[in-house]
Biopython code that builds the backbone (N, CA, C, O; Angstrom):
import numpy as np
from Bio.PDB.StructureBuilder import StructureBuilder

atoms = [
    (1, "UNK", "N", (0.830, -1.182, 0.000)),
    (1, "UNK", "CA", (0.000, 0.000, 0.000)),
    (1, "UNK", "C", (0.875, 1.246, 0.000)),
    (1, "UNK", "O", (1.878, 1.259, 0.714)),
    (2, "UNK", "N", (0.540, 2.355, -0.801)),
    (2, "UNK", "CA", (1.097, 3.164, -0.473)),
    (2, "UNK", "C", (0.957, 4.114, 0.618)),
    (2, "UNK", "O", (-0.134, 4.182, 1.185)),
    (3, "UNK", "N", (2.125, 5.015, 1.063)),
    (3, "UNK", "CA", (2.228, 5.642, 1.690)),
    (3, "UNK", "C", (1.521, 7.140, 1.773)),
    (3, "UNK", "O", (1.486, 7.733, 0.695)),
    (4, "UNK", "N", (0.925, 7.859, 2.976)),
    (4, "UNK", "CA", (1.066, 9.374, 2.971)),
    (4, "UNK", "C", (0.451, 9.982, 1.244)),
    (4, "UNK", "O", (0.971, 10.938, 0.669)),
    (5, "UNK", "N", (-0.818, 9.104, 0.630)),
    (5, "UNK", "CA", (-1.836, 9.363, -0.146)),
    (5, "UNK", "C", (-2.971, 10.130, 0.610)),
    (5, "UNK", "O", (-3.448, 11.063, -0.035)),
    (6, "UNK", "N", (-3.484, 9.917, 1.832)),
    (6, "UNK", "CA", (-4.832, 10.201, 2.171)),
    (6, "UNK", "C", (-4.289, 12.022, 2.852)),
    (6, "UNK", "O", (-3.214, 12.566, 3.101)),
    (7, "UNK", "N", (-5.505, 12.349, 2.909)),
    (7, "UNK", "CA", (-5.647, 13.883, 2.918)),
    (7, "UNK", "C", (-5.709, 13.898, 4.617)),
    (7, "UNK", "O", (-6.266, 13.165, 5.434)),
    (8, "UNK", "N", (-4.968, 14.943, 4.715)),
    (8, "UNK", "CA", (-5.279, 15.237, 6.379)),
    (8, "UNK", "C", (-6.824, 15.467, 7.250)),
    (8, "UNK", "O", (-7.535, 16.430, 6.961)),
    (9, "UNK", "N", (-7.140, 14.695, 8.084)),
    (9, "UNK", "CA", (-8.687, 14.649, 8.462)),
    (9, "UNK", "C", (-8.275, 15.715, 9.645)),
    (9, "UNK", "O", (-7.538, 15.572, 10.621)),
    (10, "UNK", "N", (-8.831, 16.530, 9.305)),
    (10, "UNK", "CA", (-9.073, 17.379, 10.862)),
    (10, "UNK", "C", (-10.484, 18.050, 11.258)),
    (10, "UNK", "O", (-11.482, 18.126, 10.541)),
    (11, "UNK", "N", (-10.334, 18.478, 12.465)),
    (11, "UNK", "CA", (-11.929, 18.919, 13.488)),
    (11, "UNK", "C", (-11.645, 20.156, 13.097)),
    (11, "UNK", "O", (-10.557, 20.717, 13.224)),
    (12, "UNK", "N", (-13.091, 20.797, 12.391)),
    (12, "UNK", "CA", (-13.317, 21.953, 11.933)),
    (12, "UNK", "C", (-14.613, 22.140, 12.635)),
    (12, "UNK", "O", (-15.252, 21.247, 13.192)),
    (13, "UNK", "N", (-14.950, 23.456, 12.545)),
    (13, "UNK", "CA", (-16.789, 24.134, 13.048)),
    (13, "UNK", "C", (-16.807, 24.663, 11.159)),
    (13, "UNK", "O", (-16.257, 25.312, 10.269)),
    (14, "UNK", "N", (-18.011, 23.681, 11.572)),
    (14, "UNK", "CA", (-18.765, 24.478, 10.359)),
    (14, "UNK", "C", (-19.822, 25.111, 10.766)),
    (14, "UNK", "O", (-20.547, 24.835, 11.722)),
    (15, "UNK", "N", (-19.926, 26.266, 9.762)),
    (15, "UNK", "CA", (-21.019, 27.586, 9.960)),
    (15, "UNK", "C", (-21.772, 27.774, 9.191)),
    (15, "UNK", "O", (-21.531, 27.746, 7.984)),
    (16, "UNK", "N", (-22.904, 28.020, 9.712)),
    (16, "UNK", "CA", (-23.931, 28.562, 8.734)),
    (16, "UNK", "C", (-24.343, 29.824, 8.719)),
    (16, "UNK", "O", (-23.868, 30.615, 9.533)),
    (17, "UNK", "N", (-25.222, 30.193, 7.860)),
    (17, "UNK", "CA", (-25.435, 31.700, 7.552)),
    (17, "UNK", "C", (-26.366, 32.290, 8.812)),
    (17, "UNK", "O", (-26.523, 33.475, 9.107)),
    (18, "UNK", "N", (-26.859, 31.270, 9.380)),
    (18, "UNK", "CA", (-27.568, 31.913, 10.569)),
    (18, "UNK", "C", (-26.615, 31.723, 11.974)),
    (18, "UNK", "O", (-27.111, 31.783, 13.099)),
    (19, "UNK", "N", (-25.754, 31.580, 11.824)),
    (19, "UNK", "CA", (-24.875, 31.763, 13.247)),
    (19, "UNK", "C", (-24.187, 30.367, 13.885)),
    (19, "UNK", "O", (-23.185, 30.313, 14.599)),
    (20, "UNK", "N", (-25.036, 29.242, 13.407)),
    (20, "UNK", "CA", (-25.517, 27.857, 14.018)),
    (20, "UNK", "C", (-23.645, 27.563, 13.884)),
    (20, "UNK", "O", (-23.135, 27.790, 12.787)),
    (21, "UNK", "N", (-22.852, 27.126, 14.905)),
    (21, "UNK", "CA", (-21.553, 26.147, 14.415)),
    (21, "UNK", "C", (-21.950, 24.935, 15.000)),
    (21, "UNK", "O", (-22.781, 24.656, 15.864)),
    (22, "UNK", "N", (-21.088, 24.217, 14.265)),
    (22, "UNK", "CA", (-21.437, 22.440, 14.407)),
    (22, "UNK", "C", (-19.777, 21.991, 14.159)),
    (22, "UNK", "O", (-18.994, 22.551, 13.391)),
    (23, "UNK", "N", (-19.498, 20.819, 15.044)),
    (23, "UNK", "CA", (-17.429, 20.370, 15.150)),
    (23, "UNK", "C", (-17.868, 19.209, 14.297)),
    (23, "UNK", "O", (-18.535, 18.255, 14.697)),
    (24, "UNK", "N", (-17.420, 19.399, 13.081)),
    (24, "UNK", "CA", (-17.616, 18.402, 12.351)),
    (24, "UNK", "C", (-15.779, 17.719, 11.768)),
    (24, "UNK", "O", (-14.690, 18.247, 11.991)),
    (25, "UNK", "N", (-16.034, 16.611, 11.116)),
    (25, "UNK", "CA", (-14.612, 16.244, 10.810)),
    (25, "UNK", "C", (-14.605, 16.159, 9.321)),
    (25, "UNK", "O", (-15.295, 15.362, 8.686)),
    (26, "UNK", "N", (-13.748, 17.069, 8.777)),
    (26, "UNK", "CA", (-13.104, 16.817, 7.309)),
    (26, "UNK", "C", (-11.740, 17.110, 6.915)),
    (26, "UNK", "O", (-10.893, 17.562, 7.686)),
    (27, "UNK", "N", (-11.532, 16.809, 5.556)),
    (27, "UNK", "CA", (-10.755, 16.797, 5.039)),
    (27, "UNK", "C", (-9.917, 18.757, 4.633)),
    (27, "UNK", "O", (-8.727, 19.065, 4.684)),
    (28, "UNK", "N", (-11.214, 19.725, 4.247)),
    (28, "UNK", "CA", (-10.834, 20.712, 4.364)),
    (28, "UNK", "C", (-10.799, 21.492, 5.958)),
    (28, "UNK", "O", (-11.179, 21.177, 7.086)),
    (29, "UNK", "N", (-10.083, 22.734, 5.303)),
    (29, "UNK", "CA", (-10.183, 23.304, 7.050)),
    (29, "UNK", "C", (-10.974, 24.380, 7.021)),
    (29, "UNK", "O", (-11.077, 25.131, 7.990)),
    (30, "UNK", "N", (-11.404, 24.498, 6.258)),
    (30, "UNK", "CA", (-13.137, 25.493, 6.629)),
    (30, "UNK", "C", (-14.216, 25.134, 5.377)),
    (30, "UNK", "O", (-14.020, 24.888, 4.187)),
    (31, "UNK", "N", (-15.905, 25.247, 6.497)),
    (31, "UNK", "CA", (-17.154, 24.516, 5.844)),
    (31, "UNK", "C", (-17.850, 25.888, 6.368)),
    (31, "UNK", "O", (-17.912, 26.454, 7.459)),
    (32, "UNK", "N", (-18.381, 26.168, 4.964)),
    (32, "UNK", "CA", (-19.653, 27.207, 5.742)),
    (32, "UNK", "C", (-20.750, 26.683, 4.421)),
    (32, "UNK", "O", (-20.568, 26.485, 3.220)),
    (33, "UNK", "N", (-22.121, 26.569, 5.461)),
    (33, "UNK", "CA", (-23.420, 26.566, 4.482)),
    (33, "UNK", "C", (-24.327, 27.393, 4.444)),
    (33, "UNK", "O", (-24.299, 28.175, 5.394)),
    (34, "UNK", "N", (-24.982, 27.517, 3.860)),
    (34, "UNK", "CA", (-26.528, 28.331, 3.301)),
    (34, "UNK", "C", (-27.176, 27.968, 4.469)),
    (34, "UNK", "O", (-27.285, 28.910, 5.254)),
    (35, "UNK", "N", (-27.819, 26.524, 4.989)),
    (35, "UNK", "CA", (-29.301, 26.428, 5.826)),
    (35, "UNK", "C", (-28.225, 25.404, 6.654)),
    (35, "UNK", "O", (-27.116, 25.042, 6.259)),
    (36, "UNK", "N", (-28.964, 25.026, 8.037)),
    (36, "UNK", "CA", (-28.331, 23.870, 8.544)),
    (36, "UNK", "C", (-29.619, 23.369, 9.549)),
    (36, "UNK", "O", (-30.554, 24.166, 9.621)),
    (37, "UNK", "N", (-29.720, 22.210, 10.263)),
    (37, "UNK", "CA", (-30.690, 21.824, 11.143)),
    (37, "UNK", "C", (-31.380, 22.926, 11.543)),
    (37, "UNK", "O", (-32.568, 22.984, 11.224)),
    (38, "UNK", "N", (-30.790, 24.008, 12.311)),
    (38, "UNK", "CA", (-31.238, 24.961, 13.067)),
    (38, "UNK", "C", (-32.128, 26.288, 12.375)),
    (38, "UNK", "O", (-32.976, 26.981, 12.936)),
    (39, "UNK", "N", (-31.717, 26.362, 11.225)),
    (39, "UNK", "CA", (-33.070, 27.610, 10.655)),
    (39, "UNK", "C", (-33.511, 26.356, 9.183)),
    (39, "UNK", "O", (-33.700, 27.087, 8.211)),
    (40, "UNK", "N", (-33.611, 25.625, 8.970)),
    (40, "UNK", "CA", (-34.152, 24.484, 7.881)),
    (40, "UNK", "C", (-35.728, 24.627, 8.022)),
    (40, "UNK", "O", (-36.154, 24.369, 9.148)),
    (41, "UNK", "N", (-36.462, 24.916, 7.269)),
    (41, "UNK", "CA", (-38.525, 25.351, 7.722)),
    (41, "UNK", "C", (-38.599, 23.720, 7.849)),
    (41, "UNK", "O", (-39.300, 23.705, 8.861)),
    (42, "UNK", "N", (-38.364, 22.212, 7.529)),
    (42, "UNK", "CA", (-38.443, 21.319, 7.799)),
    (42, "UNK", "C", (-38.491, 21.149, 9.291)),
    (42, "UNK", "O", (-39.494, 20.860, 9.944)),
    (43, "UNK", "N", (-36.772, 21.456, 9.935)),
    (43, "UNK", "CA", (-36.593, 20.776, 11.489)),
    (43, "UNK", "C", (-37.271, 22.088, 12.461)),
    (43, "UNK", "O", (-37.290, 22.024, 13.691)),
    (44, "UNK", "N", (-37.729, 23.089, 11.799)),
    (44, "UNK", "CA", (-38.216, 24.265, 12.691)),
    (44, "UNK", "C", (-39.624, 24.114, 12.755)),
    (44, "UNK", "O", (-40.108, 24.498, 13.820)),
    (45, "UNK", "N", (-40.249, 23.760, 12.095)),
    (45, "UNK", "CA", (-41.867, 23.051, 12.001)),
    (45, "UNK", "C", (-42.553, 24.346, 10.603)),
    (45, "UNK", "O", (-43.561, 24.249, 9.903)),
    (46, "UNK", "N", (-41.534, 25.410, 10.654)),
    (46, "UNK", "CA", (-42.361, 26.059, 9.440)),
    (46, "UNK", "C", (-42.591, 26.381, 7.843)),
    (46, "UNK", "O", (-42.841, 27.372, 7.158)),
    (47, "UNK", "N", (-42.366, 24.988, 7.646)),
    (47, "UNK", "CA", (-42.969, 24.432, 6.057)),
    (47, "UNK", "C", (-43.913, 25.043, 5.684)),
    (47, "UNK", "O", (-44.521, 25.662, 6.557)),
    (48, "UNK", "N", (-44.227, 25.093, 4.805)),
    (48, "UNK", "CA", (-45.324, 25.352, 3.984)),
    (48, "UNK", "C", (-45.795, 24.925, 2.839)),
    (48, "UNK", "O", (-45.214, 25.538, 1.944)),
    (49, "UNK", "N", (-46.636, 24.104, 2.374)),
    (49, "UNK", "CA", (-47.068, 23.589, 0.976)),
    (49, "UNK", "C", (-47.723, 24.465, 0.527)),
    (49, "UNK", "O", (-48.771, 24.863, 1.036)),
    (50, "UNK", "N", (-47.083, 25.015, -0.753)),
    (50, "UNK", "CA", (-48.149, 25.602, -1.682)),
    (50, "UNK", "C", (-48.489, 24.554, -2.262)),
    (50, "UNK", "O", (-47.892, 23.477, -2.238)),
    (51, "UNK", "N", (-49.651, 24.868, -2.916)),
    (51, "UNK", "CA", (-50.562, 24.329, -3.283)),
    (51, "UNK", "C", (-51.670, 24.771, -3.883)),
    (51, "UNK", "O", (-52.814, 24.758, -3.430)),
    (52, "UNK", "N", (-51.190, 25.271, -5.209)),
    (52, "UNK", "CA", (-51.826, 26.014, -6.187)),
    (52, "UNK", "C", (-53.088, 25.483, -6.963)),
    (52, "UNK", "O", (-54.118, 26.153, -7.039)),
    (53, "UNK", "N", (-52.955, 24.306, -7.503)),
    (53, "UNK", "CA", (-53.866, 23.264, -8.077)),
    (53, "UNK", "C", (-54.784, 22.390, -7.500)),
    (53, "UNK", "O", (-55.601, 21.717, -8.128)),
    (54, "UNK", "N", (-54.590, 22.420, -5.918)),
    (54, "UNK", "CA", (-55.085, 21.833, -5.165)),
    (54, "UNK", "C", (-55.287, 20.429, -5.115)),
    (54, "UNK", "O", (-56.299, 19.730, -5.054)),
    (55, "UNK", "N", (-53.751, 20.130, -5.166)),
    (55, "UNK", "CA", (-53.225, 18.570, -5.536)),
    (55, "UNK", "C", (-53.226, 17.839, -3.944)),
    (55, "UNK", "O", (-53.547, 16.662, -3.776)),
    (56, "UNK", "N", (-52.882, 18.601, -3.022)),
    (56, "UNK", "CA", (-53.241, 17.849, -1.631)),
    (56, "UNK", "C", (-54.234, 17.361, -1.017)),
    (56, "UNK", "O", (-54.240, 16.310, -0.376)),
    (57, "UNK", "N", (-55.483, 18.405, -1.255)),
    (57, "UNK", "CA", (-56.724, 18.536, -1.041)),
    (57, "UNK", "C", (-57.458, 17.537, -1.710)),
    (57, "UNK", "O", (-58.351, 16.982, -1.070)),
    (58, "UNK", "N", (-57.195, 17.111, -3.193)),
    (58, "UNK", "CA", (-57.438, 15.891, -4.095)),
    (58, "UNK", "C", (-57.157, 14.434, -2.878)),
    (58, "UNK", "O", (-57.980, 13.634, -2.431)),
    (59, "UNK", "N", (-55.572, 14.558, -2.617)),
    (59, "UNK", "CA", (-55.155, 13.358, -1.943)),
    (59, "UNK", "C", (-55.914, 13.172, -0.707)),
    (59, "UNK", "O", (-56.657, 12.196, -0.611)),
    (60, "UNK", "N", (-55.784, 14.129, 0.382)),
    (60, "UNK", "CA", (-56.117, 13.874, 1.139)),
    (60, "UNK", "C", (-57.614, 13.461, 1.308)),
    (60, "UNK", "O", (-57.846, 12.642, 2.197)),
    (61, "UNK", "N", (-58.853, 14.015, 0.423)),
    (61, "UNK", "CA", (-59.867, 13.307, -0.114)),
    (61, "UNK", "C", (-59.778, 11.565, -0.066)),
    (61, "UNK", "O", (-60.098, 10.712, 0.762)),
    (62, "UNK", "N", (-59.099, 11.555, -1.569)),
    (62, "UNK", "CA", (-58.982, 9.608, -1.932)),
    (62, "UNK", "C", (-58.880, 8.915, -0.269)),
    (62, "UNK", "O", (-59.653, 8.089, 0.217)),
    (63, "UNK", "N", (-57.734, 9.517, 0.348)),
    (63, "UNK", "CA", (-56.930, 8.710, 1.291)),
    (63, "UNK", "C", (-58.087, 8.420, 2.528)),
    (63, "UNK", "O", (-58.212, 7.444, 3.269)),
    (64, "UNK", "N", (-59.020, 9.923, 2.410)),
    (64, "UNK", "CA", (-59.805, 9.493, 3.109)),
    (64, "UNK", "C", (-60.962, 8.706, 3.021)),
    (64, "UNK", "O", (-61.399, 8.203, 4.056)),
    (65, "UNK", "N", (-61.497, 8.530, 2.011)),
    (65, "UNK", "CA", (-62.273, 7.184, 1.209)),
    (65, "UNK", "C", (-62.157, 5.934, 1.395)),
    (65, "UNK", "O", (-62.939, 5.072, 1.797)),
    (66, "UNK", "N", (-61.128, 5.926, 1.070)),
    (66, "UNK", "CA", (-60.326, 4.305, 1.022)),
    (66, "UNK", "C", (-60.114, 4.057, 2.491)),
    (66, "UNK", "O", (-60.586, 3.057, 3.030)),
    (67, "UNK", "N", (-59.372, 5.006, 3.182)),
    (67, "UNK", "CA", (-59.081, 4.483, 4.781)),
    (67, "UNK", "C", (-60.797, 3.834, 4.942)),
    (67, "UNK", "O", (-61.174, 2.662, 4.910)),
    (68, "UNK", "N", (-61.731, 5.324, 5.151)),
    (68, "UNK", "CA", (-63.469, 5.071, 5.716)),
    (68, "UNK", "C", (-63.435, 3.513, 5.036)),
    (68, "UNK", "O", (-63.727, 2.649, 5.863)),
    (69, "UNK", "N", (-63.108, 2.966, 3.573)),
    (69, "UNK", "CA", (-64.082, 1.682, 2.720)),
    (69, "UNK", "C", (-63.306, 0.453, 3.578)),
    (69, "UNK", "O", (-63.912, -0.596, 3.798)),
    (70, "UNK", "N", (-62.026, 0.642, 4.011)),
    (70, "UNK", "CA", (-61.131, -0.199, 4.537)),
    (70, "UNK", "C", (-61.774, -0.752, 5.991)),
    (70, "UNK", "O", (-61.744, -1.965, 6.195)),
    (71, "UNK", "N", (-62.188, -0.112, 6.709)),
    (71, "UNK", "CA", (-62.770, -0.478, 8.389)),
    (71, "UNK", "C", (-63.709, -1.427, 8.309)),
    (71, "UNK", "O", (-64.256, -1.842, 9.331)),
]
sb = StructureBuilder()
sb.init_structure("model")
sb.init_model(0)
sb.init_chain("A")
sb.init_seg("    ")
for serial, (resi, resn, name, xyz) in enumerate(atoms, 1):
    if name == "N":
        sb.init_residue(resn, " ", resi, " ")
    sb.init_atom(name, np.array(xyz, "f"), 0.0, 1.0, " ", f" {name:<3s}", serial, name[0])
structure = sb.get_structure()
């Protein structure tokens, strides 16, 4: 095997645009992102579906049909 190929792994903070650091381990020595756990509308609860065509409202209909024909 060869020798002194692999890249130096070191403990960096990576940052995000909202303040959030996180000690993560890589190969470079600085990580900064756009979104991270902490402002993400997913892990914060404030998602929002648009829903222009009213393609949810369709589903959630069927789903409720079939569950009611299922019992």
């Amino acid at each position: 095997m060869k020798e002194n190929i692999h890249p130096k792994y070191n403990e960096i903070v990576a940052t995000c645009v909202c303040g959030n650091e996180v000690l993560i381990g890589s190969a470079k020595t600085q990580v900064r992102v756009e979104i991270c756990s902490n402002c993400h509308p997913f892990f914060t609860g404030q998602q929002k579906i648009i829903d222009t065509e009213g393609r949810v409202d369709r589903f959630v209909k069927r789903y409720k049909n079939k569950a009611e024909s299922i019992k």
